[in-house]
MARDO-230375 format. One record per residue (C-alpha): residue in three letters; x, y, z. Coordinates in Angstrom, 2 decimals. Example, Ala and Ser with C-alpha at 12.3 -4.5 7.8 and 13.67 -1.06 7.14 Angstrom:
MARDO-230375
{"ALA" {12.30 -4.50 7.80}} {"SER" {13.67 -1.06 7.14}} 
end
This chain:
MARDO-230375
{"UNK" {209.22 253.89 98.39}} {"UNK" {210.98 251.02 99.73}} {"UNK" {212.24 251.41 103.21}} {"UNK" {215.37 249.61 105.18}} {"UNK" {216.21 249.38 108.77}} {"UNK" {219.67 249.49 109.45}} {"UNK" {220.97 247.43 112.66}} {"UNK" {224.88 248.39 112.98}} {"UNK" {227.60 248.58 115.84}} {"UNK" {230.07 250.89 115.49}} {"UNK" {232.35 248.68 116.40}} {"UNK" {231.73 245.62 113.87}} {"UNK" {234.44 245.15 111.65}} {"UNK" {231.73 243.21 109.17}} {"UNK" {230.15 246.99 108.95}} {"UNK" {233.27 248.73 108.28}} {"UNK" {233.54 246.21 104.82}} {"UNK" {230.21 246.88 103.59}} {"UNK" {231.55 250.31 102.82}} {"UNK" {229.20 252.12 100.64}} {"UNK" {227.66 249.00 99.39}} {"UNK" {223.56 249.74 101.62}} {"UNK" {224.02 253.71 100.27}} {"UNK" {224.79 252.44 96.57}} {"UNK" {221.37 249.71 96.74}} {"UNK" {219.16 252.50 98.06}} {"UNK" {219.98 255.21 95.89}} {"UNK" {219.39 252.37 92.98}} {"UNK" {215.91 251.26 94.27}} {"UNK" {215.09 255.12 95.87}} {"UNK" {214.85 253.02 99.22}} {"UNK" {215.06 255.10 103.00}} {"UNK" {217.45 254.03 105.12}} {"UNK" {216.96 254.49 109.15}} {"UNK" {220.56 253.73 110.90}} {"UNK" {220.33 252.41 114.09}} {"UNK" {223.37 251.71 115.36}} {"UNK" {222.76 249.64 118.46}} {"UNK" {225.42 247.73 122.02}} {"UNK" {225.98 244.81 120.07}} {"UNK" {227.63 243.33 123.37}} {"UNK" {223.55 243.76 124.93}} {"UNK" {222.11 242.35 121.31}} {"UNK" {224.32 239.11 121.61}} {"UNK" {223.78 238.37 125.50}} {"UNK" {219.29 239.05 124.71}} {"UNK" {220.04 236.67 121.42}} {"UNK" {221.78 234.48 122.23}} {"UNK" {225.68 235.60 120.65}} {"UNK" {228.84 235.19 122.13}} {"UNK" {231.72 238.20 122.28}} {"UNK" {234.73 237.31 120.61}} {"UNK" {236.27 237.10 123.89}} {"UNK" {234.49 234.71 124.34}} {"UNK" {234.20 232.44 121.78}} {"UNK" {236.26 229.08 120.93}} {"UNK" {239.60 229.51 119.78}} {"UNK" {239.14 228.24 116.35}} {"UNK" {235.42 230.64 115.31}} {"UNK" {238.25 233.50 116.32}} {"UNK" {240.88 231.91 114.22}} {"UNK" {238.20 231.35 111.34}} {"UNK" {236.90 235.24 111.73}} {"UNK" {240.48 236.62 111.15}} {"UNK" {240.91 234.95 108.27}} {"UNK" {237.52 235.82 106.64}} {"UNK" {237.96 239.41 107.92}} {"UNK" {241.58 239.66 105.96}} {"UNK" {240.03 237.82 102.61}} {"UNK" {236.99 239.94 102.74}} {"UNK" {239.23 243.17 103.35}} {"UNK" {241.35 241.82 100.34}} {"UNK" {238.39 241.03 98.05}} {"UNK" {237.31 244.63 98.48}} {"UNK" {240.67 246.76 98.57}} {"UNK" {239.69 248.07 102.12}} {"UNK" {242.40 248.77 104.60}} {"UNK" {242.02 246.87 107.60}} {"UNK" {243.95 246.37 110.76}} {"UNK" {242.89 243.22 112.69}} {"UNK" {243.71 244.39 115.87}} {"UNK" {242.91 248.15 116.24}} {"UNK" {245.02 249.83 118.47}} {"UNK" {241.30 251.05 120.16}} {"UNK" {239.21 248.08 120.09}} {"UNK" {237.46 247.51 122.11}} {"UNK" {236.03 250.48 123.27}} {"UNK" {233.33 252.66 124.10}} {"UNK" {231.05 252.60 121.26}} {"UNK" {227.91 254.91 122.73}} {"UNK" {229.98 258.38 121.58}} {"UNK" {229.79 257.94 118.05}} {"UNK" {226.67 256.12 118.59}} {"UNK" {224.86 258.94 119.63}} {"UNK" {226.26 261.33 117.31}} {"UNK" {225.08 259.08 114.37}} {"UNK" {221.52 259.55 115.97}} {"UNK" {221.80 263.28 116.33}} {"UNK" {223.18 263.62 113.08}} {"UNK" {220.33 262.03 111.32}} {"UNK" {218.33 263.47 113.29}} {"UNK" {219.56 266.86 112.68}} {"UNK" {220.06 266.18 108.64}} {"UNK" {221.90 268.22 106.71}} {"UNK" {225.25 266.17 105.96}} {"UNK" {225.60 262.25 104.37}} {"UNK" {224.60 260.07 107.82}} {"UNK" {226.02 257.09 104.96}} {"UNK" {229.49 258.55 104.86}} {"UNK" {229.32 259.54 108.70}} {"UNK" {228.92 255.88 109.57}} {"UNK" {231.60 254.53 107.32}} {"UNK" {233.99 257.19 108.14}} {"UNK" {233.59 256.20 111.94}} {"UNK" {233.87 252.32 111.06}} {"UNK" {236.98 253.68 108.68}} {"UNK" {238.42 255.92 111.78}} {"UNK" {238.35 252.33 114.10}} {"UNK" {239.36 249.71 111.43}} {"UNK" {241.73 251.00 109.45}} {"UNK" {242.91 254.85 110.63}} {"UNK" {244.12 253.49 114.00}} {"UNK" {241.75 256.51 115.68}} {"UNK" {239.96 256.01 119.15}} {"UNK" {235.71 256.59 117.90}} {"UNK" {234.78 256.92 122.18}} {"UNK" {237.18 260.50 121.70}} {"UNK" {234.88 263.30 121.65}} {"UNK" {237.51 264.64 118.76}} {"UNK" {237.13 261.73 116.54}} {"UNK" {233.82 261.71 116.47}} {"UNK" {233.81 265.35 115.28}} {"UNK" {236.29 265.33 112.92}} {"UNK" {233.94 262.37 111.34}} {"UNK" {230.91 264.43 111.67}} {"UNK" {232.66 267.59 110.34}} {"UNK" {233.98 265.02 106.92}} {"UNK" {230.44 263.49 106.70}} {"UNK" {229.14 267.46 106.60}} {"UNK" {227.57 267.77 109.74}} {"UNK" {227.95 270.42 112.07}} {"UNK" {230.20 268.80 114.65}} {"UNK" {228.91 270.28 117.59}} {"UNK" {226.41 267.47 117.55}} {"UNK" {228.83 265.38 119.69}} {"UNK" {227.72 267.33 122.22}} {"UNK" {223.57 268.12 121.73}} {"UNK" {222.50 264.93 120.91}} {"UNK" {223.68 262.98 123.98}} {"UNK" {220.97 263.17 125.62}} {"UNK" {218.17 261.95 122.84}} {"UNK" {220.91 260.05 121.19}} {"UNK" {220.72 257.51 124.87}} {"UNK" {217.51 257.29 124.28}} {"UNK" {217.45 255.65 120.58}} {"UNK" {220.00 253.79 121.16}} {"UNK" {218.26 251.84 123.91}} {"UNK" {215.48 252.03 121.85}} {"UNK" {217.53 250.83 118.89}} {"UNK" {218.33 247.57 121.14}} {"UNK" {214.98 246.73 121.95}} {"UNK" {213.68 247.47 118.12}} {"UNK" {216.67 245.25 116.97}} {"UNK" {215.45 242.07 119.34}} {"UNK" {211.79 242.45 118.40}} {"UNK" {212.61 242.46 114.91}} {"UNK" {215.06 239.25 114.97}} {"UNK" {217.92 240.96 114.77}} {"UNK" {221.02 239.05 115.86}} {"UNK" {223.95 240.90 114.53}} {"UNK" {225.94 243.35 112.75}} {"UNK" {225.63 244.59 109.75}} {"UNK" {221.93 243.12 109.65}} {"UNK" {219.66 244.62 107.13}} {"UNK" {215.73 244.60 107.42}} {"UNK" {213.36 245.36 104.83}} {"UNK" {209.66 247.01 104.86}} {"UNK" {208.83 243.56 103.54}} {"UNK" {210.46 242.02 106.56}} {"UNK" {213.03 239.92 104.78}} {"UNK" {216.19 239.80 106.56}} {"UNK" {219.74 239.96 105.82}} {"UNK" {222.87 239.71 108.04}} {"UNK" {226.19 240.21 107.04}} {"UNK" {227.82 242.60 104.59}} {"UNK" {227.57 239.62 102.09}} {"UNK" {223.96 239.53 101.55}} {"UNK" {223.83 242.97 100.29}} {"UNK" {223.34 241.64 97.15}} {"UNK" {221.01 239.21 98.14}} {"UNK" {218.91 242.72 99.44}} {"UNK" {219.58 244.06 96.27}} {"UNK" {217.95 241.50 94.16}} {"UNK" {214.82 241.42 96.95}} {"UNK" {214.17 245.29 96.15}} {"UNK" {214.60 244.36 92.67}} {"UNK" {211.67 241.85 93.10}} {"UNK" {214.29 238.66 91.97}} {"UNK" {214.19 236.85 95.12}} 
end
């Protein structure tokens, strides 16, 4: 069975528009899927990325524009500036851990129904009610906000530290068992045809 590491912040609008797109590819190929949603602030200072604070006027200019015609190409809702970005991304971090962890609900849907909930629902994901009404919709039990704190901090430092070891540099960034890499929500199908054997 192939197998793909997922490398994801829950605050990465490039996550939020790969929608269903990993969950459709591994269901096709009967791939496993390990989400590890990871501080992408702490992946681009060890790897050398800059926060789009940060960057030059024009990449930010450039990203806004890609993010809308990417949004458009797909029919996703998308609000460019959140009304709660940036914020605290650990919360629905950890419950993404504890949820998969726990089983028992769709940790696919959980993670695009936070991503939805910050990119286009207008919803705070560091509120301890967001992140349960997303774990209740995804079909976990939502009390795993709370019980997984403390092993969810735990893989999600270990998450970090997995992501820089493996090359990881940003989000959405796909790994395979093979060890190809893709980053970006537009090389899914570029995944696709590698567990397809194509490329």
């Amino acid at each position: 069975m192939a197998h793909i590491d997922y490398y994801f912040s829950t605050l990465s609008p490039f996550a939020y528009l790969a929608g269903d797109g990993l969950e459709r590819i591994a269901a096709r190929h009967g791939a496993d899927v390990i989400y590890k949603p990871l501080d992408i602030m702490a992946l681009f200072a060890r790897t050398g990325g800059t926060p789009p604070a940060e960057r030059h006027p024009s990449r930010n200019v450039y990203r806004a524009q890609e993010l809308a015609r990417q949004a458009t190409k797909r029919g996703m809702a998308l609000n460019l500036k959140p009304a709660h970005w940036p914020t605290n991304p650990a919360p629905s971090s950890y419950a993404i851990i504890a949820a998969q962890n726990a089983g028992g609900g769709d940790t696919g849907a959980l993670v695009q129904s936070v991503l939805r909930a910050c990119w286009a629902e207008e919803r705070d994901i560091a509120e301890d009610a967001v992140v349960r009404d997303c774990l209740a919709w995804a079909g976990f039990d939502p009390a795993l906000a709370d019980s997984g704190l403390l092993s969810g901090a735990e893989t999600y430092a270990a998450n970090l530290e997995q992501a820089v070891e493996a090359g990881v540099f940003g989000s959405p960034f796909y790994v395979a068992d093979s060890g190809q890499m893709f980053w970006g929500q537009d090389r899914l199908e570029d995944l696709d045809m590698h567990l397809d054997g194509r490329l």
